[in-house]
C-alpha positions in Angstrom: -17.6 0.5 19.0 -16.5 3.2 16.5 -16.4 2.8 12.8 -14.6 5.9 11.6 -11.9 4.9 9.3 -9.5 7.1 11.5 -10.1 4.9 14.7 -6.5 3.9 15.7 -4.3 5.3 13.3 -5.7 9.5 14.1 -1.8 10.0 14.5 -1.2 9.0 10.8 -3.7 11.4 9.5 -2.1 14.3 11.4 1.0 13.2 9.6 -0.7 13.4 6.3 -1.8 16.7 7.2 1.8 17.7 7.6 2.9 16.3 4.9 0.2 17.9 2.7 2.0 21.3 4.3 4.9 20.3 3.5 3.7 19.5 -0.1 2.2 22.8 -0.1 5.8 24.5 0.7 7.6 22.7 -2.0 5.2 24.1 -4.3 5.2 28.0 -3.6 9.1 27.2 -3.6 8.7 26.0 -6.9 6.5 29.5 -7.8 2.9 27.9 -7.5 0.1 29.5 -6.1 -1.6 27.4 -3.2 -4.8 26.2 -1.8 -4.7 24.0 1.4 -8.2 22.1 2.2 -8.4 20.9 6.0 -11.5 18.3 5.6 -13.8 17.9 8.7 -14.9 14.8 6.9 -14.1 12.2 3.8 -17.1 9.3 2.4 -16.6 6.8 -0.3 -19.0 7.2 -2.5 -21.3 5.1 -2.8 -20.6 3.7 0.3 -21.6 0.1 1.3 -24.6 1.0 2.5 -25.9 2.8 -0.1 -25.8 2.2 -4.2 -26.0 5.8 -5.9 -26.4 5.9 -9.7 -25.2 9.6 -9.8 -22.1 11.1 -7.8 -19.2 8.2 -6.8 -15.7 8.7 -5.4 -14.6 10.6 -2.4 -16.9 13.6 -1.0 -15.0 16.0 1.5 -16.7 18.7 3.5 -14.6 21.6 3.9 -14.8 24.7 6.2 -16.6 27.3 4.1 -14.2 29.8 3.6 -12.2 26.9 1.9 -14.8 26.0 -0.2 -15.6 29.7 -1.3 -11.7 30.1 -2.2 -11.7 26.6 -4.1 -15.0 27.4 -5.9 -13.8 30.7 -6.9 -10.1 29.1 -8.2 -11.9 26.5 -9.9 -14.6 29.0 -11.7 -13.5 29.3 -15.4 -10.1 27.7 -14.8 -9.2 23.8 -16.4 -7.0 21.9 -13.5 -5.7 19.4 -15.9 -3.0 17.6 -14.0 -2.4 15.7 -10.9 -0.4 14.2 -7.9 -1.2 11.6 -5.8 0.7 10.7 -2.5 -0.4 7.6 -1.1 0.1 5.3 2.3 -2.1 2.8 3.8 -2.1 1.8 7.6 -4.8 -0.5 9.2 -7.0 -0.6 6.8 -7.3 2.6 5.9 -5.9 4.2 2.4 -4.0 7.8 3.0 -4.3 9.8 0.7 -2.6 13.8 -0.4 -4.4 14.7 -3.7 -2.4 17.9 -5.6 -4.6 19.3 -8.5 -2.9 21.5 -10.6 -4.1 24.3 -12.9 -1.3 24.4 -15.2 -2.4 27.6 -17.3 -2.8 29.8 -13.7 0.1 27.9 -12.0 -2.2 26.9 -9.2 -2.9 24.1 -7.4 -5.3 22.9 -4.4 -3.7 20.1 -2.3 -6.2 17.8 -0.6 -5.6 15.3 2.5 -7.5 12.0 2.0 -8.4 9.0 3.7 -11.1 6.7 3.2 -11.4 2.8 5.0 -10.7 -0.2 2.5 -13.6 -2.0 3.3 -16.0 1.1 3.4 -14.9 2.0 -0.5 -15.3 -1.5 -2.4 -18.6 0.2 -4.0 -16.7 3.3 -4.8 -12.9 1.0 -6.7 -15.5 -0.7 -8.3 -17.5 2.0 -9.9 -14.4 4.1 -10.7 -13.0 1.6 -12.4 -16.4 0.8 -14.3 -16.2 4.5 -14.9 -12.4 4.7 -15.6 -11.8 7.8 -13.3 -12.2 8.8 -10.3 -13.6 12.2 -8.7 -13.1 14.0 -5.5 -16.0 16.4 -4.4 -15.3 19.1 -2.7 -18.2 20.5 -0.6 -19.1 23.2 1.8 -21.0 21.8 5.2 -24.7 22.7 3.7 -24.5 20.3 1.4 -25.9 22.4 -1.7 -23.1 22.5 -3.9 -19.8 20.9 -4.2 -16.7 21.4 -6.5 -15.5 18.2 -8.5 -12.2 17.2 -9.3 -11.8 14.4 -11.9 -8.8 11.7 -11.8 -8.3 10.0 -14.7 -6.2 7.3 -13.9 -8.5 5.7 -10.6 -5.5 3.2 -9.9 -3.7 5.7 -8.1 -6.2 6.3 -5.6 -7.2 3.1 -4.8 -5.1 0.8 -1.9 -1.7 -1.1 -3.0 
């Protein structure tokens, strides 16, 4: 038996990868400079299995060149506002996370997904915490790019 969130419903998260392109469009229509990020991989943090006292939210590994390209946007630039798209289907929460760098007029847009049962550890801390974060990290696992959400609610399922 497979336990990956996407199990069943693969064909809703290529649709949320279209619609993060899509996203991504209306955004250089609108004079925005873009950064797609094409996750191999999303984990709730902590997960179920596992109580951490340090990192919580959502980590996403990322090819590398995507990483380099969102470390370098994110290196001595503030991204200070945010969008969240959100569906659920099957028990799994959808996600397309636009982080915006309003003084560079750029902004990174992120596909999500994470499985409702699989993040009760992670609702609970963020809301302990009263934000969220979304780490961004390359596959060796040595560094990772934060993004910080300050109103959790909009991540979490309906």
């Amino acid at each position: 038996m497979d336990n990956h969130p996407l199990t069943g419903v693969l064909d809703v998260w290529e649709g949320v990868v279209e619609d993060m392109e899509a996203t991504a469009a209306e955004y250089r229509d609108e004079g925005w400079e873009t950064l797609e990020l094409h996750p191999g991989d999303v984990n709730a943090l902590p997960s179920v299995q596992e109580r951490r006292d340090g990192q919580f939210g959502l980590t996403v590994l990322v090819p590398g060149d995507e990483y380099e390209a969102v470390s370098s946007w994110v290196d001595g630039s503030e991204f200070d506002e945010y969008e969240v798209f959100r569906a659920q289907e099957g028990g799994v929460v959808f996600l397309v996370l636009a982080t915006k760098s309003t003084a560079t007029n750029r902004v990174v847009l992120t596909p999500l997904y994470y499985g409702v049962e699989d993040a009760q550890m992670m609702v609970e801390r963020a809301t302990e915490e009263g934000q969220m974060q979304v780490h961004v990290r390359p596959l060796s696992d040595d560094e990772h790019v934060t993004f910080t959400q300050t109103d959790p609610e909009l991540l979490f399922p309906e």
